[in-house]
mmCIF file of the N, C-alpha and C atoms, coordinates in Angstrom:
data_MODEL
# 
_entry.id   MODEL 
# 
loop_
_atom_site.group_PDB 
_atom_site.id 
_atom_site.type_symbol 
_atom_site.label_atom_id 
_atom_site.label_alt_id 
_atom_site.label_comp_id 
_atom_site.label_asym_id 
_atom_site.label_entity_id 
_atom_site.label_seq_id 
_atom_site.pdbx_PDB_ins_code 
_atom_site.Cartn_x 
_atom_site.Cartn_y 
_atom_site.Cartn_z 
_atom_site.occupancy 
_atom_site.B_iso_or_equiv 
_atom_site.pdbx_formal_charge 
_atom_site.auth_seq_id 
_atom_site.auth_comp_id 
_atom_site.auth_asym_id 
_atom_site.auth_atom_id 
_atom_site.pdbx_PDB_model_num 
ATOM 1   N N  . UNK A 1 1  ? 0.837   -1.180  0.000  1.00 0.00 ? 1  UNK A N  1 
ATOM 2   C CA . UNK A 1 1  ? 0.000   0.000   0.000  1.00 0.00 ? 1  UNK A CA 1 
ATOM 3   C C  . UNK A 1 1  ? 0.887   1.250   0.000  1.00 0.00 ? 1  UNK A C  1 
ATOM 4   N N  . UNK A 1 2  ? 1.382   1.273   0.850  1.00 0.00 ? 2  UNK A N  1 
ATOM 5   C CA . UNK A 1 2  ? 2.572   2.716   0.739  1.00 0.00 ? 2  UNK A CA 1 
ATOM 6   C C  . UNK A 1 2  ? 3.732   2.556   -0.278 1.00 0.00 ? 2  UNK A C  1 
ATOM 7   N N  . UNK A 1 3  ? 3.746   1.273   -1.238 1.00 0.00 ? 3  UNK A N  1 
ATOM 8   C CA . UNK A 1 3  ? 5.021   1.330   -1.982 1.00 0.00 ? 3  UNK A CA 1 
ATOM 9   C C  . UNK A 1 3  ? 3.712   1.612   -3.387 1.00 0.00 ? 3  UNK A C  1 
ATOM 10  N N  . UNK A 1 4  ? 2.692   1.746   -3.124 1.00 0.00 ? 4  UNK A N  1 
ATOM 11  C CA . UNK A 1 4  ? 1.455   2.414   -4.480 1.00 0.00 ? 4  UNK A CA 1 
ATOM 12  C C  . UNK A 1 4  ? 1.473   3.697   -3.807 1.00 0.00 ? 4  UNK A C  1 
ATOM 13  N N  . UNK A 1 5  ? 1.364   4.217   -3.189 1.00 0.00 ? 5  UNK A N  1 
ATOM 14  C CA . UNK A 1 5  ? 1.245   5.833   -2.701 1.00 0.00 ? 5  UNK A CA 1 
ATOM 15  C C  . UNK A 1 5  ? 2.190   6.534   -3.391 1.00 0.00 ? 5  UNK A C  1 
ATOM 16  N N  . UNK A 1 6  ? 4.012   5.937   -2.799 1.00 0.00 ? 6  UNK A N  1 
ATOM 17  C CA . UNK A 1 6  ? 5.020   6.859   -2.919 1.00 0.00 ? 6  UNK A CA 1 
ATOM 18  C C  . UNK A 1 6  ? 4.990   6.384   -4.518 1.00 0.00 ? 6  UNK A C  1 
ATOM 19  N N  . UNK A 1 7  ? 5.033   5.485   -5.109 1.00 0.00 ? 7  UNK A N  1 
ATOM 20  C CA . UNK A 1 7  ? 5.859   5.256   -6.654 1.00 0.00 ? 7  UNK A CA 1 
ATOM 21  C C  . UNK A 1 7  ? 4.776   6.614   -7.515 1.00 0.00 ? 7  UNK A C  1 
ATOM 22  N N  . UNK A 1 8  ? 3.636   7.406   -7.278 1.00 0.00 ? 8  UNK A N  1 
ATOM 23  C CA . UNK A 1 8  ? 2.892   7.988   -7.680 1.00 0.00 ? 8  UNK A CA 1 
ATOM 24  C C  . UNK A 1 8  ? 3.517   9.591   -7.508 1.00 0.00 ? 8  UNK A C  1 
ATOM 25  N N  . UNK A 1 9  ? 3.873   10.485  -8.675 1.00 0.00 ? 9  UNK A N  1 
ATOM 26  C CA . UNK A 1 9  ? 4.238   11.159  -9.001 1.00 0.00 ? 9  UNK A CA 1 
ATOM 27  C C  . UNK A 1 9  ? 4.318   12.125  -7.524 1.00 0.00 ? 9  UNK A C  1 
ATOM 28  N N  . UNK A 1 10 ? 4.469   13.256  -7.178 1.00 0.00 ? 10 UNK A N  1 
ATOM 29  C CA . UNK A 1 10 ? 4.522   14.507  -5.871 1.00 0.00 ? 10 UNK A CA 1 
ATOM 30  C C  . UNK A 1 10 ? 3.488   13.701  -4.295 1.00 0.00 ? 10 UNK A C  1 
ATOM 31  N N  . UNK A 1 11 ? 4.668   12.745  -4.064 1.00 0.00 ? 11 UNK A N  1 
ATOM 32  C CA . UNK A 1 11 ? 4.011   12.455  -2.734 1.00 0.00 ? 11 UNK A CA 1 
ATOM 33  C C  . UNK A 1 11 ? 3.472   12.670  -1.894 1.00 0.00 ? 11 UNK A C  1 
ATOM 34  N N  . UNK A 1 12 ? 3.753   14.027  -1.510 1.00 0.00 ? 12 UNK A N  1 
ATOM 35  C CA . UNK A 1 12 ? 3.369   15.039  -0.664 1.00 0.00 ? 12 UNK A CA 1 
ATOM 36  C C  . UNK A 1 12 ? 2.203   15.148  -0.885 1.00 0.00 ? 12 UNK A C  1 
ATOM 37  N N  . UNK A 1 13 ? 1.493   15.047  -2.512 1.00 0.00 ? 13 UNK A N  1 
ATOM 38  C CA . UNK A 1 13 ? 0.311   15.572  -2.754 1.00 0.00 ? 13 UNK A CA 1 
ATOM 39  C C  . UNK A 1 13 ? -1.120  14.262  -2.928 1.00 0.00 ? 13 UNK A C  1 
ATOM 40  N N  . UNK A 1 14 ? 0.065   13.118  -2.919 1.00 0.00 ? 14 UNK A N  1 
ATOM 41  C CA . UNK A 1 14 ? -1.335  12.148  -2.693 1.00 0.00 ? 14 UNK A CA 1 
ATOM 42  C C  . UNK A 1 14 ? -2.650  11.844  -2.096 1.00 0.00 ? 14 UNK A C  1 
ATOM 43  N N  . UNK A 1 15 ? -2.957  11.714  -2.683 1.00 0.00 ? 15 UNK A N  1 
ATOM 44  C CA . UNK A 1 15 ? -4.340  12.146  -1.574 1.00 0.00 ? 15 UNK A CA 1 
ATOM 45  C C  . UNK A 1 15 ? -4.669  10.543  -1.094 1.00 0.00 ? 15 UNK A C  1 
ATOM 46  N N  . UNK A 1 16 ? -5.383  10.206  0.548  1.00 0.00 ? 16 UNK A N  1 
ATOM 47  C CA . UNK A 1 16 ? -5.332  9.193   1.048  1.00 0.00 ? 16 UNK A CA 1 
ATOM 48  C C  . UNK A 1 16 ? -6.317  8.146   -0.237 1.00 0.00 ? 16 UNK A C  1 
ATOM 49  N N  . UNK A 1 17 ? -6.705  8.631   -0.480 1.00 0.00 ? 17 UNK A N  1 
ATOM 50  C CA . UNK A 1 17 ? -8.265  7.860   -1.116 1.00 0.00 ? 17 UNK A CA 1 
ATOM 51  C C  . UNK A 1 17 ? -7.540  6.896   -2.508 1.00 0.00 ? 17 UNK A C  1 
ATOM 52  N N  . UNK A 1 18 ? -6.022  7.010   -3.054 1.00 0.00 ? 18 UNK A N  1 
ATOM 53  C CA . UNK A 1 18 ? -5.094  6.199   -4.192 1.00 0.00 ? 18 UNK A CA 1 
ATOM 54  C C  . UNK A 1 18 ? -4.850  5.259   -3.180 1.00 0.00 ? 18 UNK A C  1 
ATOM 55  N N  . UNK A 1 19 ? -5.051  5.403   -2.040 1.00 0.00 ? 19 UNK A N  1 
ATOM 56  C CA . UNK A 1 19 ? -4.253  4.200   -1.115 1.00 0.00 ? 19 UNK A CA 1 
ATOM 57  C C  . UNK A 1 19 ? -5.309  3.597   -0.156 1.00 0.00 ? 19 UNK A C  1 
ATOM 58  N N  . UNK A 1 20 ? -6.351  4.170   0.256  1.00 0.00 ? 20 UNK A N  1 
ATOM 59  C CA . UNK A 1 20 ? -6.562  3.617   1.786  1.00 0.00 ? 20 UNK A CA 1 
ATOM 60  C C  . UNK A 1 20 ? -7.537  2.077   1.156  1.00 0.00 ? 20 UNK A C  1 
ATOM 61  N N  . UNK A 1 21 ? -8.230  1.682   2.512  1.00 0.00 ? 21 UNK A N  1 
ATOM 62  C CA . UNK A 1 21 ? -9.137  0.528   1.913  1.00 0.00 ? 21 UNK A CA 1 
ATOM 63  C C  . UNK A 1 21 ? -10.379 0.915   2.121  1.00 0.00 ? 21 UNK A C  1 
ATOM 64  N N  . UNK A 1 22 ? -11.203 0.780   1.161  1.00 0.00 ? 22 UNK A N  1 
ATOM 65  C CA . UNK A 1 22 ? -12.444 1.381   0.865  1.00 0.00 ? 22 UNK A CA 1 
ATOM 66  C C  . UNK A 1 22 ? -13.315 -0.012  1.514  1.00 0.00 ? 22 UNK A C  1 
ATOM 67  N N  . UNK A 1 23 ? -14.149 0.708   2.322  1.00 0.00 ? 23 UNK A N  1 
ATOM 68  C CA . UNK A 1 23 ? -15.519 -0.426  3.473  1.00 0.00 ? 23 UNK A CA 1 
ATOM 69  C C  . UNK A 1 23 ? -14.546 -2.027  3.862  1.00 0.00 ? 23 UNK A C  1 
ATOM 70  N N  . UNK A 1 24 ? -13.680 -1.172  4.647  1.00 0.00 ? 24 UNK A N  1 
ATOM 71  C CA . UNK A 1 24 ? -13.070 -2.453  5.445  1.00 0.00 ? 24 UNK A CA 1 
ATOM 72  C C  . UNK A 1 24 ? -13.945 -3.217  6.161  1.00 0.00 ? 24 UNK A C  1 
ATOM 73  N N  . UNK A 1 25 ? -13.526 -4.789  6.701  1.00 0.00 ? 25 UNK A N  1 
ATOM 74  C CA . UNK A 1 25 ? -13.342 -5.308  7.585  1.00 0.00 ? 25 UNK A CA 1 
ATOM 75  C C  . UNK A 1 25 ? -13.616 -4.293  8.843  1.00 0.00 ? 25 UNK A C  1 
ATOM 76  N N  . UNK A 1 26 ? -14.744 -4.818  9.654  1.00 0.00 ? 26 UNK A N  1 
ATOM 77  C CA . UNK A 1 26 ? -14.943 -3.995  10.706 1.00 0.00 ? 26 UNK A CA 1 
ATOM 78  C C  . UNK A 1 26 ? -15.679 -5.292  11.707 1.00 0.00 ? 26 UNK A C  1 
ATOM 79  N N  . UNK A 1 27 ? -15.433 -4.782  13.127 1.00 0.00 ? 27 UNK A N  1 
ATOM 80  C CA . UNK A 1 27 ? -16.088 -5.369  14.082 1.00 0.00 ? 27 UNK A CA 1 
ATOM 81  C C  . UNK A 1 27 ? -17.299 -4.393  15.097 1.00 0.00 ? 27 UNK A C  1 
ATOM 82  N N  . UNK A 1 28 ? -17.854 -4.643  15.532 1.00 0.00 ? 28 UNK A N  1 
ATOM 83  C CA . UNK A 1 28 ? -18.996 -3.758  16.470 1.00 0.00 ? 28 UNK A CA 1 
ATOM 84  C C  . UNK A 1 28 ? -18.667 -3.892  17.583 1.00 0.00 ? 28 UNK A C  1 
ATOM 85  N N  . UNK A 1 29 ? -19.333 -2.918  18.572 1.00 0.00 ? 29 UNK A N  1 
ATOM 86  C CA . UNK A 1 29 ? -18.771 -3.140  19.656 1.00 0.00 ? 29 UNK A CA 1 
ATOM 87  C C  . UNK A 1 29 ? -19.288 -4.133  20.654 1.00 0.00 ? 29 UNK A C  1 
ATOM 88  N N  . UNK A 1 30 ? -20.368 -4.499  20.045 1.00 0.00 ? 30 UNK A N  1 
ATOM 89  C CA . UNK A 1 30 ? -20.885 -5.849  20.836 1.00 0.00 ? 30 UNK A CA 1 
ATOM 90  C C  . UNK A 1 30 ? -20.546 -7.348  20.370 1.00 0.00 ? 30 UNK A C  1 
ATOM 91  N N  . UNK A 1 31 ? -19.626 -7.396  19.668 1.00 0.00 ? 31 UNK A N  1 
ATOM 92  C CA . UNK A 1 31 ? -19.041 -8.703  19.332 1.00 0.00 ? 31 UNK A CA 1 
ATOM 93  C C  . UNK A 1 31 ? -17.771 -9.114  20.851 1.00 0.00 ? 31 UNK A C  1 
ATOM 94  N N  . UNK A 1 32 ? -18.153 -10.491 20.062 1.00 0.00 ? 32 UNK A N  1 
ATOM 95  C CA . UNK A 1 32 ? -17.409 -11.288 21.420 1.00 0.00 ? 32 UNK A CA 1 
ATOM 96  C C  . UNK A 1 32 ? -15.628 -11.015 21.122 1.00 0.00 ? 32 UNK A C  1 
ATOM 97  N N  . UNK A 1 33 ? -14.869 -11.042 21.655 1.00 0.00 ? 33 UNK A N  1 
ATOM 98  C CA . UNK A 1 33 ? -13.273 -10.972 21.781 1.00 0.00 ? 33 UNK A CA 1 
ATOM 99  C C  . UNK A 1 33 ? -13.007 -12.604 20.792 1.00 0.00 ? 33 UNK A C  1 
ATOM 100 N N  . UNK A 1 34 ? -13.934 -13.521 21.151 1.00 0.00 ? 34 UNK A N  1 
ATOM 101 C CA . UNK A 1 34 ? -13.592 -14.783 20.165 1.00 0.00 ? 34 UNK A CA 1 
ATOM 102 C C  . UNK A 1 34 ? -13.907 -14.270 18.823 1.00 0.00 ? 34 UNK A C  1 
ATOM 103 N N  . UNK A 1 35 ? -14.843 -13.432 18.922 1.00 0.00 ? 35 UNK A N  1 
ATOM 104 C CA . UNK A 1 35 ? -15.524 -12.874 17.297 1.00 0.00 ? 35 UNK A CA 1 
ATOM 105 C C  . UNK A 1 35 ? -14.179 -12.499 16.681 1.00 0.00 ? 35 UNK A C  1 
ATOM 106 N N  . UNK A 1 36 ? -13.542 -11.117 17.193 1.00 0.00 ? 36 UNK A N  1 
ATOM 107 C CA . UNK A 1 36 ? -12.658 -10.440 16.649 1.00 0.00 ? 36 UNK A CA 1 
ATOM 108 C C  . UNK A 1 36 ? -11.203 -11.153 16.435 1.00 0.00 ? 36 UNK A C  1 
ATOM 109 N N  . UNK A 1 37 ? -11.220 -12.217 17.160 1.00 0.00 ? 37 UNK A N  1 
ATOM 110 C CA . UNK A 1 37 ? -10.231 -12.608 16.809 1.00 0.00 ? 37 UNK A CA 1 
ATOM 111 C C  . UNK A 1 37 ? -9.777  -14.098 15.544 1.00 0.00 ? 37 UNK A C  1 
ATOM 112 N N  . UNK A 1 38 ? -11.408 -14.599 15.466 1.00 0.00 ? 38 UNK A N  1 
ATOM 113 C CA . UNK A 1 38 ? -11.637 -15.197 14.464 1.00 0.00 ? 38 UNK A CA 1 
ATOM 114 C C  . UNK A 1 38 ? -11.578 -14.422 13.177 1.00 0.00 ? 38 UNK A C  1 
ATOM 115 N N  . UNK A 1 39 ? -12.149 -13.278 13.064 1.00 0.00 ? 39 UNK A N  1 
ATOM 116 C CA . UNK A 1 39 ? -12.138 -12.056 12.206 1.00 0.00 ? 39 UNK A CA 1 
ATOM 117 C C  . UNK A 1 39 ? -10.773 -11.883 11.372 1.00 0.00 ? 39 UNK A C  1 
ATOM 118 N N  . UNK A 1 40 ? -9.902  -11.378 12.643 1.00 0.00 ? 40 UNK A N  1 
ATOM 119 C CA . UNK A 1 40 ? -8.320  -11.019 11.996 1.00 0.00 ? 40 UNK A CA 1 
ATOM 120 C C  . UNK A 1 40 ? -8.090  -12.181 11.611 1.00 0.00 ? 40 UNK A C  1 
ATOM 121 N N  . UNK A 1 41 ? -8.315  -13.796 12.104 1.00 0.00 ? 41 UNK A N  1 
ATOM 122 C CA . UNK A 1 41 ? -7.589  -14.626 11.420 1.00 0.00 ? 41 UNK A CA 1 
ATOM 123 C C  . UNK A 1 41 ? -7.750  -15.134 9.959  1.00 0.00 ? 41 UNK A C  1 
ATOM 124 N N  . UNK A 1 42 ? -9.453  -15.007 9.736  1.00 0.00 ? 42 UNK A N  1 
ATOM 125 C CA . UNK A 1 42 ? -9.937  -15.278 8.921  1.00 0.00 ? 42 UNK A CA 1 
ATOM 126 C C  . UNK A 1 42 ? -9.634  -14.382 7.695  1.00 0.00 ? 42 UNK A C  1 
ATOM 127 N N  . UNK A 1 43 ? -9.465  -13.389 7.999  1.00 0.00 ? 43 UNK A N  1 
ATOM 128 C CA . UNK A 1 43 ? -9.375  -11.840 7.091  1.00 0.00 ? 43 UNK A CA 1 
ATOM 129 C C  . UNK A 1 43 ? -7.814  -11.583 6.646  1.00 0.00 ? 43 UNK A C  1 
ATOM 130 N N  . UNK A 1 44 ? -6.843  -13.011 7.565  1.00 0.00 ? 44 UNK A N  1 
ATOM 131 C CA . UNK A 1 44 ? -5.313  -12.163 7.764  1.00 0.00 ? 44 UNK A CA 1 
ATOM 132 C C  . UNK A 1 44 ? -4.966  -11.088 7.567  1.00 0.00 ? 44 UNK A C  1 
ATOM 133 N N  . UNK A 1 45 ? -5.676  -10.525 8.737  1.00 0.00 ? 45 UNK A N  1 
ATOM 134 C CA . UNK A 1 45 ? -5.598  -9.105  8.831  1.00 0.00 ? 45 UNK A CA 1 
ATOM 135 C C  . UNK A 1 45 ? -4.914  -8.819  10.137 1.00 0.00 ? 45 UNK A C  1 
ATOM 136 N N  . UNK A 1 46 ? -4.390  -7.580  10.473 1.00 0.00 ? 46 UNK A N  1 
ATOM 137 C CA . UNK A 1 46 ? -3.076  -7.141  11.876 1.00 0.00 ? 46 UNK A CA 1 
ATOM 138 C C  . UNK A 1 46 ? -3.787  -6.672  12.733 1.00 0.00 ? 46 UNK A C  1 
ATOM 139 N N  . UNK A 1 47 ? -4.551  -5.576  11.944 1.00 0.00 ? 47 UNK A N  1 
ATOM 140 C CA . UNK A 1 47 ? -5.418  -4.765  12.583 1.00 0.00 ? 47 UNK A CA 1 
ATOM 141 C C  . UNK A 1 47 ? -7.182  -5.022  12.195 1.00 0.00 ? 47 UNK A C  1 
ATOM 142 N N  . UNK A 1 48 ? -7.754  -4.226  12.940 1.00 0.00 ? 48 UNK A N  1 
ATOM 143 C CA . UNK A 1 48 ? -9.522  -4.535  12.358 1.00 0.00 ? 48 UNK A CA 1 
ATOM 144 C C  . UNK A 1 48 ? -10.053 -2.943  13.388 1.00 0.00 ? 48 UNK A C  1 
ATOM 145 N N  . UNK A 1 49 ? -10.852 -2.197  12.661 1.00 0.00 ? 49 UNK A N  1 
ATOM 146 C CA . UNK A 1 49 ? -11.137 -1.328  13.354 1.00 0.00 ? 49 UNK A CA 1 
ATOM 147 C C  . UNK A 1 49 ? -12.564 -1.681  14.109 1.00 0.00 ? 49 UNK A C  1 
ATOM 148 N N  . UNK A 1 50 ? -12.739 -1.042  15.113 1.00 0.00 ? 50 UNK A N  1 
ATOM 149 C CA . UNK A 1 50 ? -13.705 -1.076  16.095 1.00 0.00 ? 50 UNK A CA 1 
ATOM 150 C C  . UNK A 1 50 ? -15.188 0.156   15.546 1.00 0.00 ? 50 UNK A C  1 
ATOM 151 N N  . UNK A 1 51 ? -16.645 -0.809  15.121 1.00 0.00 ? 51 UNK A N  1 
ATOM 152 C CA . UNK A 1 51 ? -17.241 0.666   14.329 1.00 0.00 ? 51 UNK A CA 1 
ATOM 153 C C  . UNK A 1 51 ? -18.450 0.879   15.991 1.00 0.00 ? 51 UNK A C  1 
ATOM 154 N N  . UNK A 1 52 ? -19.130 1.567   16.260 1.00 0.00 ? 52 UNK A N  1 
ATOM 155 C CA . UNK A 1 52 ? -20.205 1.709   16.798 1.00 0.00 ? 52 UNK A CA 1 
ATOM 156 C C  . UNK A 1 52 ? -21.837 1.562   15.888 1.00 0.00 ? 52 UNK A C  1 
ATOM 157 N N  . UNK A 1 53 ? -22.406 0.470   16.112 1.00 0.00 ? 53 UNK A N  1 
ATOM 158 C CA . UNK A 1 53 ? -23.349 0.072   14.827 1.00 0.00 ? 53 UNK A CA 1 
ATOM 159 C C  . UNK A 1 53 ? -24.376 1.608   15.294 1.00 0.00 ? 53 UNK A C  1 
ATOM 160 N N  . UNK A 1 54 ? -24.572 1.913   16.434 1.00 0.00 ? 54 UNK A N  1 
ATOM 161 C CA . UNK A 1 54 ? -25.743 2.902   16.471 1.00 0.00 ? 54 UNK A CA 1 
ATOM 162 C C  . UNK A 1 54 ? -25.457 4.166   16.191 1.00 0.00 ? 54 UNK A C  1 
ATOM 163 N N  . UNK A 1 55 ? -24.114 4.300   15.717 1.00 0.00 ? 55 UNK A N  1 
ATOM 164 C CA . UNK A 1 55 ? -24.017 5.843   15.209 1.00 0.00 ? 55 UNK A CA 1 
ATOM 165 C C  . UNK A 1 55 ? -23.152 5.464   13.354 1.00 0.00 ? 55 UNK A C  1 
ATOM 166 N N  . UNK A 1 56 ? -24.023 4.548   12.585 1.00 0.00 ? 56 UNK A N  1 
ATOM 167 C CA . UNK A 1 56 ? -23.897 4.651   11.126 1.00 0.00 ? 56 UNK A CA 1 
ATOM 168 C C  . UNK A 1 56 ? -22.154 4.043   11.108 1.00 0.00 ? 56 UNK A C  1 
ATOM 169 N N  . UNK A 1 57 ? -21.749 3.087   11.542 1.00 0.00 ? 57 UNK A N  1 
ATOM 170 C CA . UNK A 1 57 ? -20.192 2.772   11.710 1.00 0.00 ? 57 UNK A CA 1 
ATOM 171 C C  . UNK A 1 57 ? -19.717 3.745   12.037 1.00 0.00 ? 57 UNK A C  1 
ATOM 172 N N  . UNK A 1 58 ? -19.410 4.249   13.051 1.00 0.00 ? 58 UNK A N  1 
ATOM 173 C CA . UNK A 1 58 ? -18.675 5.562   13.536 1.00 0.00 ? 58 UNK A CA 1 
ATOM 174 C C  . UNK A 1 58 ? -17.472 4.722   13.959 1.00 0.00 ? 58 UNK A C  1 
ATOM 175 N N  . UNK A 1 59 ? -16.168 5.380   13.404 1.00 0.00 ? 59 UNK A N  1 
ATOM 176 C CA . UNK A 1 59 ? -14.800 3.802   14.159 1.00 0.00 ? 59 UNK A CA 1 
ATOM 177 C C  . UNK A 1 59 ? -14.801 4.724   15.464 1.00 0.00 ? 59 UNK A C  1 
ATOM 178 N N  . UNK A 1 60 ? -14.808 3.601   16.723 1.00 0.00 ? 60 UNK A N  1 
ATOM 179 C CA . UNK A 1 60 ? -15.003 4.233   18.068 1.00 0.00 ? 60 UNK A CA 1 
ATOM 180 C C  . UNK A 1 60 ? -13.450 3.414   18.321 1.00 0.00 ? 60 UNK A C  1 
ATOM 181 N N  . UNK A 1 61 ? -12.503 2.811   17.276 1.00 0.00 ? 61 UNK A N  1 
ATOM 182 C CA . UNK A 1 61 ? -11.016 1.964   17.607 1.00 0.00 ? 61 UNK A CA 1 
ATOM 183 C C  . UNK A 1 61 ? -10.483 1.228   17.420 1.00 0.00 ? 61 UNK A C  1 
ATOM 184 N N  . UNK A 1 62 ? -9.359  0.648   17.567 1.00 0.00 ? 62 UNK A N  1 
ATOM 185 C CA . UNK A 1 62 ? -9.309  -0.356  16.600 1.00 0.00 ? 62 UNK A CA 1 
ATOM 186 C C  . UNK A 1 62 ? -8.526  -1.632  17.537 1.00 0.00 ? 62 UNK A C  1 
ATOM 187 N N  . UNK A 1 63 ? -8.465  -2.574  16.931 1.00 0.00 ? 63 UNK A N  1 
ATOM 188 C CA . UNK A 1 63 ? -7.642  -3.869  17.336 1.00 0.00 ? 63 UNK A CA 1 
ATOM 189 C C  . UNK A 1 63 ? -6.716  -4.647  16.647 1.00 0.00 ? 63 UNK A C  1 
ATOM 190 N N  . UNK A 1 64 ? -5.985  -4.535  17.385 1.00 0.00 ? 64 UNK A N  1 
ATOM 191 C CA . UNK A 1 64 ? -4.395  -5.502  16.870 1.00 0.00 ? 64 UNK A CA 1 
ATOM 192 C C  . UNK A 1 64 ? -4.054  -6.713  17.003 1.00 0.00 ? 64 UNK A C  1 
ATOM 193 N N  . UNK A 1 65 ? -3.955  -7.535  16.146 1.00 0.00 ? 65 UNK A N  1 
ATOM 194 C CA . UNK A 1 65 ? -3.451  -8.885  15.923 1.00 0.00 ? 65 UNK A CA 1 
ATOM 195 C C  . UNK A 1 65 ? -2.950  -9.303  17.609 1.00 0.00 ? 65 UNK A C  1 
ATOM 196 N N  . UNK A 1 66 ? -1.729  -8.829  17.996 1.00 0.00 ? 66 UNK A N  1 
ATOM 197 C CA . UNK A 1 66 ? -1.063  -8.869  18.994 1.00 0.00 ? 66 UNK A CA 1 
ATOM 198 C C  . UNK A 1 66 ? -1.738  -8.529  20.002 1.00 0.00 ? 66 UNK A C  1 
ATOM 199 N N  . UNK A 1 67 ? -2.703  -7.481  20.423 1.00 0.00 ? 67 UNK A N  1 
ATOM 200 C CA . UNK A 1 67 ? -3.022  -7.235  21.694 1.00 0.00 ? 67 UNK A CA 1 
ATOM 201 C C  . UNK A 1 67 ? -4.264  -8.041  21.689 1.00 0.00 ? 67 UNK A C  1 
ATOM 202 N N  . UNK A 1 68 ? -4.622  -8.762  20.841 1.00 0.00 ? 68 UNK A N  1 
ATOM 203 C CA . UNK A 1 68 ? -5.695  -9.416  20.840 1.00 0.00 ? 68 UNK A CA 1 
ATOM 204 C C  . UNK A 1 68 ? -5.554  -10.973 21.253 1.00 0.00 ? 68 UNK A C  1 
ATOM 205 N N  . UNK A 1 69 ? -4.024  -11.280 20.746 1.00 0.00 ? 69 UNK A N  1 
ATOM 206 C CA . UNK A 1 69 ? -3.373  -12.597 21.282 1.00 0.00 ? 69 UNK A CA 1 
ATOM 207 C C  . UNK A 1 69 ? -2.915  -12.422 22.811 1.00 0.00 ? 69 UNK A C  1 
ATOM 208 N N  . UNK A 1 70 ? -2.231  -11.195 23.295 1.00 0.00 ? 70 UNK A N  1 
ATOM 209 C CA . UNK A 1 70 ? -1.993  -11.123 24.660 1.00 0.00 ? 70 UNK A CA 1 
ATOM 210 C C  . UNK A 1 70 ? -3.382  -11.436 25.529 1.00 0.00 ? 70 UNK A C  1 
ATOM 211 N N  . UNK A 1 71 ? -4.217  -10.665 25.114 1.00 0.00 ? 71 UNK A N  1 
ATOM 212 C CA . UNK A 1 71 ? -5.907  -10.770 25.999 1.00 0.00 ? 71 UNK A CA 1 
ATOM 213 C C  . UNK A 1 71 ? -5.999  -12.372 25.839 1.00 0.00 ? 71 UNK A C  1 
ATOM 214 N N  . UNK A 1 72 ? -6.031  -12.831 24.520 1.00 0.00 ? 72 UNK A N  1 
ATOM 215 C CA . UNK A 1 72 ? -6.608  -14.714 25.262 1.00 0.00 ? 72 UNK A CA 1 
ATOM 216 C C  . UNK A 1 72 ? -5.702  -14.903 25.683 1.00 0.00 ? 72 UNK A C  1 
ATOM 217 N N  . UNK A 1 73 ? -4.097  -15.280 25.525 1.00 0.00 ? 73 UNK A N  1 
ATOM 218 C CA . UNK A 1 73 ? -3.548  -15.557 26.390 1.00 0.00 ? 73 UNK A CA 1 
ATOM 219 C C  . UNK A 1 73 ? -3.207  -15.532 27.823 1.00 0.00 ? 73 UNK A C  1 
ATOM 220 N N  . UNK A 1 74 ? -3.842  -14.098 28.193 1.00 0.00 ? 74 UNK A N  1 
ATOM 221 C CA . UNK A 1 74 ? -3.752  -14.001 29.983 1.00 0.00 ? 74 UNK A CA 1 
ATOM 222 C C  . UNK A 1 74 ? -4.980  -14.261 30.138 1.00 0.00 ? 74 UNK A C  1 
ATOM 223 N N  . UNK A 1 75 ? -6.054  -14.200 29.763 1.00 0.00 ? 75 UNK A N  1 
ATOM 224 C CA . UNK A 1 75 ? -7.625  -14.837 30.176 1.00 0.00 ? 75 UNK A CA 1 
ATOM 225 C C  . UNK A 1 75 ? -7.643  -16.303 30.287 1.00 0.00 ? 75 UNK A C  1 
ATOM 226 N N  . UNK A 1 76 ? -6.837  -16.505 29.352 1.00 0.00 ? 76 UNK A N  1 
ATOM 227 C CA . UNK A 1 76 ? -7.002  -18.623 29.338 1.00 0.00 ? 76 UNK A CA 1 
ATOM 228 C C  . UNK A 1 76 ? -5.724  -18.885 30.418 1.00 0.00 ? 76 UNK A C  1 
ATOM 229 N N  . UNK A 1 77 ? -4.655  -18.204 30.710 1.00 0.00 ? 77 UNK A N  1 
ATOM 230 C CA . UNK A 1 77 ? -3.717  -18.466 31.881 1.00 0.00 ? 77 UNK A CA 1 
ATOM 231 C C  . UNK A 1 77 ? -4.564  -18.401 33.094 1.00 0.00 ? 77 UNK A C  1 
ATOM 232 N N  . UNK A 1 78 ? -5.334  -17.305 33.017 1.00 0.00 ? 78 UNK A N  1 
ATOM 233 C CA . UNK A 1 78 ? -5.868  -16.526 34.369 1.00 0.00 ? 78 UNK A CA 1 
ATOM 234 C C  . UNK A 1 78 ? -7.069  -17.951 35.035 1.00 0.00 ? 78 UNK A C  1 
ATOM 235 N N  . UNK A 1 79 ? -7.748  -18.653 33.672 1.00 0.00 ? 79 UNK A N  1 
ATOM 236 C CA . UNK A 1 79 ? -8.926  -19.531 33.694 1.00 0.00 ? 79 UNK A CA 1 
ATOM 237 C C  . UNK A 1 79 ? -8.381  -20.939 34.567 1.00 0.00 ? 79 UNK A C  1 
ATOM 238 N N  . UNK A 1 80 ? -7.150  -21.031 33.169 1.00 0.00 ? 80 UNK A N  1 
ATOM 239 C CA . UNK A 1 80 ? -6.479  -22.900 33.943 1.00 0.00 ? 80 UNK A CA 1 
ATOM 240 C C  . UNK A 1 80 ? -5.834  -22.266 35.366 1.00 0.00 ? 80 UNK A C  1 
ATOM 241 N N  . UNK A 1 81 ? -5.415  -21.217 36.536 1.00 0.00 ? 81 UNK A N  1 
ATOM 242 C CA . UNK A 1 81 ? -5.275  -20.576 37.297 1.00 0.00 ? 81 UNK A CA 1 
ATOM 243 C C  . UNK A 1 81 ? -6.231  -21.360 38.548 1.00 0.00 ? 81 UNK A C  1 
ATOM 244 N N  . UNK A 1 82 ? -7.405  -21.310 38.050 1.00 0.00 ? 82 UNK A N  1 
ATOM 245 C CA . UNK A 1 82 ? -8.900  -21.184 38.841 1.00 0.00 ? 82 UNK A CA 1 
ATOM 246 C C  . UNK A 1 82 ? -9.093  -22.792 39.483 1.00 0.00 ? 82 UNK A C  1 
# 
């Protein structure tokens, strides 16, 4: 994605819309943590943004591959723990 941005004539002047991803991959905020993380795997995706369904996808944030593996990993440590 950024090696299509820069190879495009006055970089400076690109505008996001030659590059970004048009109606991503999105999760709501009432999906389960198993949801989102089936999501990124399924999608092999790093990131996945977070939309709010009652305000028209408003991104209220996003989630990372990695902080999404740390969370099951200390929840399922924290579980066999119990």
């Amino acid at each position: 994605m950024r090696k299509r941005a820069l190879s495009s004539g006055d970089k400076k002047e690109t505008p996001v819309t030659e590059f970004m991803t048009r109606d991503p991959v999105a999760i709501s905020l009432e999906d389960s943590s198993l949801s989102a993380a089936a999501t990124l795997k399924d999608y092999k995706i790093k990131w996945i943004p977070v939309v709010d369904q009652k305000q028209i996808r408003r991104i209220v944030g996003c989630i990372s591959a990695r902080k999404m593996m740390a969370y099951i990993l200390k929840e399922s440590s924290a579980a066999s723990e119990k």
